[in-house]
C-alpha positions as a printed Julia matrix, in Angstrom:
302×3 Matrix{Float64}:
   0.0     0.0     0.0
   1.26    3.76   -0.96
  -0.07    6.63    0.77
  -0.03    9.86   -0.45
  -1.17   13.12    0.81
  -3.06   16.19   -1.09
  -1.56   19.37   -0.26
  -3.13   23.12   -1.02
  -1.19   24.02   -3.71
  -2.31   20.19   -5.7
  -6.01   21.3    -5.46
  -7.99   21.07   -8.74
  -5.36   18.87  -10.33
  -6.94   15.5   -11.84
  -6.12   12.38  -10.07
  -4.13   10.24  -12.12
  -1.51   13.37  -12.82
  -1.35   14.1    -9.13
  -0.33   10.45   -8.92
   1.99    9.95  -11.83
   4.02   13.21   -9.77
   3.81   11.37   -6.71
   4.52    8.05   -7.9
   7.35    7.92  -10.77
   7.76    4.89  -10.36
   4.78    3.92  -12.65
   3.52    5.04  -15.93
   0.38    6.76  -15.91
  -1.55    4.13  -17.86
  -0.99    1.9   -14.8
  -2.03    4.13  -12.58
  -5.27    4.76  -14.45
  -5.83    1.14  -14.57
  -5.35    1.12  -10.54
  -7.78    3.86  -10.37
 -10.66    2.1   -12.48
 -10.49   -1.34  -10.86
 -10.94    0.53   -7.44
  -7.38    0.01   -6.26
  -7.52    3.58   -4.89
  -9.39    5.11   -2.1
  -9.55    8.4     0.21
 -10.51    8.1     3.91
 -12.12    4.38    3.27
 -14.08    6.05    0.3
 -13.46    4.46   -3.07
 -12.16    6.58   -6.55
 -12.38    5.19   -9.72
 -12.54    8.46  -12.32
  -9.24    8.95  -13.56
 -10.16   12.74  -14.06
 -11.35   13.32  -10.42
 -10.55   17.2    -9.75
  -8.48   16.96   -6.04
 -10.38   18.91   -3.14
  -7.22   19.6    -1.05
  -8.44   16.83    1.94
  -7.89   13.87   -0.04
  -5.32   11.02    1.68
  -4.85    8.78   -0.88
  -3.94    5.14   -0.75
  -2.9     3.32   -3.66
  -2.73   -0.3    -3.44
  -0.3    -1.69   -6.54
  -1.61   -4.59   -8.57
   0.81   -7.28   -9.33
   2.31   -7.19  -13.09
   1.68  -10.12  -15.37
   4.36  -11.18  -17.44
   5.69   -9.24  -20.04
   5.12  -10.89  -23.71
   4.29  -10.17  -26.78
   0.99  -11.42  -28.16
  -0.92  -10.64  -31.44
  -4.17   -9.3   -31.43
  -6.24   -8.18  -34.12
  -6.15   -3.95  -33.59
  -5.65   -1.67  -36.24
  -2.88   -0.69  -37.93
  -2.23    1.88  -40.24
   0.21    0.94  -43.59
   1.88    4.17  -44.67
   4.3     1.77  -47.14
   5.19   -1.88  -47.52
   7.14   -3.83  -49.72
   9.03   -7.3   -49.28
  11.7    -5.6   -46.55
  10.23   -3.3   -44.92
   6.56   -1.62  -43.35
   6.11    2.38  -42.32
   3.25    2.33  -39.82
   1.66    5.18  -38.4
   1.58    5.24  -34.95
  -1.42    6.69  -33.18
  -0.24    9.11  -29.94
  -1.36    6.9   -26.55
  -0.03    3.71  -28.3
   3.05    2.28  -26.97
   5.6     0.46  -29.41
   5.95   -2.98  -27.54
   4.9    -4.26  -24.19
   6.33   -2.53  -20.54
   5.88   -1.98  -17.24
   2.34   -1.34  -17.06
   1.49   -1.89  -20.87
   1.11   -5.31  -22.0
  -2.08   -5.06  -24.9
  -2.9    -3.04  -28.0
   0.78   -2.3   -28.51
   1.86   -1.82  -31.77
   3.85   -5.06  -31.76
   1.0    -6.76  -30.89
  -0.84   -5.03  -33.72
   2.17   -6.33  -35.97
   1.94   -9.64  -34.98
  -1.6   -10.03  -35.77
  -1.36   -8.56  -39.13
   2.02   -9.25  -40.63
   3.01  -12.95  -41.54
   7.12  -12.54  -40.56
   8.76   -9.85  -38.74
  12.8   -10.18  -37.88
  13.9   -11.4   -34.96
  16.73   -9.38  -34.58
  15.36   -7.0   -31.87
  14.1   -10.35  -29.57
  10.69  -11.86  -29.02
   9.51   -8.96  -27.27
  10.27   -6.71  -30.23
  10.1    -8.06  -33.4
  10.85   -5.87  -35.98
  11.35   -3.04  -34.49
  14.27   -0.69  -35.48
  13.74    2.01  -33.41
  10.77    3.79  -31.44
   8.43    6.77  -30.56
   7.45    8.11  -27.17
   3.57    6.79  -26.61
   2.41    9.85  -26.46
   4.31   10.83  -30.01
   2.49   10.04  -32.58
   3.78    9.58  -36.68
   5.71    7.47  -38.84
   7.72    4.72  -37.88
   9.87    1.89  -39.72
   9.43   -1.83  -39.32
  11.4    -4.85  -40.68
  10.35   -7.92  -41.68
  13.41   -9.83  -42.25
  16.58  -10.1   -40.25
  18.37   -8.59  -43.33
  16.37   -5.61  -43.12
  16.51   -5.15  -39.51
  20.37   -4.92  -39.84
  20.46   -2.93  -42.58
  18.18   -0.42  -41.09
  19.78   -0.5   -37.72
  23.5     0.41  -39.79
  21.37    3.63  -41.33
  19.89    4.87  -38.08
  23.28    4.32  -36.79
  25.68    6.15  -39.38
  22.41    8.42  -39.01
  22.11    8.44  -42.96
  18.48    8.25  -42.56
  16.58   11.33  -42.44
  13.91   12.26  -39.69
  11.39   15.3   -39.67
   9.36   16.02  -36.68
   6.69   19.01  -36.11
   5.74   20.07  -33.06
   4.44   23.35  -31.23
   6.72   24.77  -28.25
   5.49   27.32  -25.47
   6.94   30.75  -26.05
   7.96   32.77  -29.12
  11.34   31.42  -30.29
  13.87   34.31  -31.39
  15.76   32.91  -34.41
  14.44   31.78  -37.36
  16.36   28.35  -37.51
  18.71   26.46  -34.92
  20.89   23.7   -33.7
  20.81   22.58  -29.88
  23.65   20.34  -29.04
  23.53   19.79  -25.68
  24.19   15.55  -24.41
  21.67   13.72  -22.59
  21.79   11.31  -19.9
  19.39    9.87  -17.4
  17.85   12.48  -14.56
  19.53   11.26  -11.29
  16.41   13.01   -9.54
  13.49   11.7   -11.95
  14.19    8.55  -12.83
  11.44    8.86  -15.53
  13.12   12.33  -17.26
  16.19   12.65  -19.12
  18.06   15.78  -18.86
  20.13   18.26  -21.03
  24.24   18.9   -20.12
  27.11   20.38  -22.23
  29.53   17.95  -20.45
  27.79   14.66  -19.51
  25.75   11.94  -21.36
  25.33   10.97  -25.29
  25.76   13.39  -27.74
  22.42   14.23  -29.27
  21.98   16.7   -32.07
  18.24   18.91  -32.89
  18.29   21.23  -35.7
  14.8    23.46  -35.71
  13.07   25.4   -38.06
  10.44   27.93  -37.28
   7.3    27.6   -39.41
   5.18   29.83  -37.67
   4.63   32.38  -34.8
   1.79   32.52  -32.63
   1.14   35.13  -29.26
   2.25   32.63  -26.87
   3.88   29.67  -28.83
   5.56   28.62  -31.86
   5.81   26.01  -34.93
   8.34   23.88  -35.47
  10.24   21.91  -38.15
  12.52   19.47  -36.53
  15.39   17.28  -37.69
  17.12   14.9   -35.33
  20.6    13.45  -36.25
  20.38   11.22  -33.11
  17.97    9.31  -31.51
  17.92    9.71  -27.82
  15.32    8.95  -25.6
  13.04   12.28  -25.2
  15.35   13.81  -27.12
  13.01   16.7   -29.19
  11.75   17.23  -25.77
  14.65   17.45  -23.77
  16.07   19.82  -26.23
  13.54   22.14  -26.72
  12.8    22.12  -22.54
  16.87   23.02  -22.28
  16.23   26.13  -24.86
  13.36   27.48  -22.74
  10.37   26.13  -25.01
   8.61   23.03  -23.41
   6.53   20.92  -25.98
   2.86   22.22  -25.43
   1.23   19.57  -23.14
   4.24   17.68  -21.99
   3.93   18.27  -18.27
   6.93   15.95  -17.7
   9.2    18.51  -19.2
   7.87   21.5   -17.69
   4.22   22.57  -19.94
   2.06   23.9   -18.41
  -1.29   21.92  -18.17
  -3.61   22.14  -20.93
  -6.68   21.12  -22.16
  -8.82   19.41  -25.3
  -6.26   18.06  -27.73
  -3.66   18.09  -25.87
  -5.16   17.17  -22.1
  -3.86   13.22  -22.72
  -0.93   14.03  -25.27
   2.12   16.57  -26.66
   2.2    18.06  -29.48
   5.25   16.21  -31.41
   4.68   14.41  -34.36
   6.84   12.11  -36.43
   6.24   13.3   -40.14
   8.44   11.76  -42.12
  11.23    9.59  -42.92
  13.9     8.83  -45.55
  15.89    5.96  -45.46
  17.66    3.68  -48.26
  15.66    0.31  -49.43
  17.57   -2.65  -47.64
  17.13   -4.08  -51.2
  17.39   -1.94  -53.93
  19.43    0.75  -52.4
  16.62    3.15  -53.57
  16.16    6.54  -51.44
  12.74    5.88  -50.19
  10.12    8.67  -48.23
   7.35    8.11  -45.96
   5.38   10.85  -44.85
   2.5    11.14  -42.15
   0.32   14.11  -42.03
  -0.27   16.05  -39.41
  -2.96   14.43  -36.87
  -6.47   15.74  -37.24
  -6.98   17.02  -33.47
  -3.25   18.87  -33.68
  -4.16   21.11  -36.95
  -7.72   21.65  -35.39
  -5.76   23.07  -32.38
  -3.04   25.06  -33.94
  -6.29   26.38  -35.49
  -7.42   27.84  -31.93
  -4.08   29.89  -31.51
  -3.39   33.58  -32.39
């Protein structure tokens, strides 16, 4: 059992944020799931809406729910085929979807998507990852690469590593940024303090490089064109935290909280890839548009 106590400044927040703060340890979506099978109560009383606004008299006690193994199981969900051919499939990946299974996510990952749908996958990554080359944060949403052969998968794994592959992000930061374009070089490593974050240094850590483009102003943020030359976990959003700009609606890095589109998700989107056919050597580019719900809301800014 965890116990946690609501203070006067967490008042109004919802519950399973409040949590996910208190308790780093585990991912939001378990949390949630706590919440909904009643695994969560204040003063003997029961809470099961993941959204319940805090009163400021709440002491909450959380009682954890014992993981079942991790493994990788098909199951007929959707997934959507950007490009296929006899090496290689460009999915893209919806934003609350995780890539394969994890503490506290073990269905509807995309893996398990793949399973269901494709006939072989490589091996190359393990049984609880098959053919997957590299990833995007759940909450990111966009293009990403899959191989089905072994072949592939190395192949691949040699362009993402002598970073001859190309990746384009877009994404909406708080604040105005000054310059037009940029390039943030700062390493990342693990945060010693939150476990869960990564953090920015000029001294410590990989080497990660962002180059951004400005594609618009608004009053009180801006939109970007990003190109990564590494991939480091959280990297865009590391970056663009270290340079003053959060990613609108990633609390983790510093956001402020925010609402509709953007109350479950960040704005950062994968839109497109280049890479070279494992095969044929041809220069091959996927794109995925902009999510619905993200244009709508760039739509509500000034």
């Amino acid at each position: 059992m965890r116990s946690v106590t609501v203070e006067s400044h967490d008042v109004g927040k919802r519950l399973d944020h409040f949590l996910q703060e208190k308790l780093p340890e585990f991912s939001r979506s378990r949390l949630q799931d706590w919440i909904r099978d009643g695994r969560v109560t204040s003063r003997g009383k029961t809470i099961t809406k993941v959204s319940f606004a805090l009163r400021g008299n709440e002491l909450l006690e959380v009682l954890p729910a014992d993981l079942p193994p991790l493994h990788a199981t098909a199951e007929d969900l959707p997934v959507d085929v950007l490009y296929e051919d006899a090496d290689v499939v460009a999915v893209n990946k919806p934003s609350g979807i995780v890539v394969h299974a994890g503490a506290g996510n073990h269905t509807g990952t995309l893996v398990n998507r793949l399973l269901h749908r494709f006939q072989m996958l490589s091996k190359v990554g393990g049984e609880m990852r098959p053919g997957i080359v590299h990833r995007l944060d759940k909450d990111t949403s966009g293009v990403l690469l899959v191989a089905k052969t072994d072949t592939a998968h190395r192949a691949l794994a040699e362009q993402f590593s002598s970073r001859t592959t190309e990746k384009i992000y877009l994404t909406l930061v708080h604040g105005v940024v000054r310059d037009d374009n940029g390039k943030i070089t700062l390493r990342i490593s693990r945060d010693q303090a939150k476990r869960i974050r990564m953090s920015a240094s000029s001294t410590t850590g990989r080497l990660a490089l962002t180059e951004y483009k400005v594609m618009k102003r608004y009053a009180k943020h801006t939109y970007l064109r990003i190109r990564i030359g590494t991939g480091r976990t959280h990297q865009i959003r590391v970056h663009m935290q270290a340079l003053g700009h959060p990613v609108a609606g990633d609390r983790l890095y510093g956001a402020p909280t925010a609402s509709g589109a953007l109350e479950n998700r960040f704005f950062l989107h994968a839109h497109r890839i280049r890479f070279d056919s494992p095969s044929t050597g041809e220069r091959i580019t996927v794109e995925s548009p902009l999510p619905a719900e993200l244009a709508a809301y760039l739509e509500t800014l000034s």
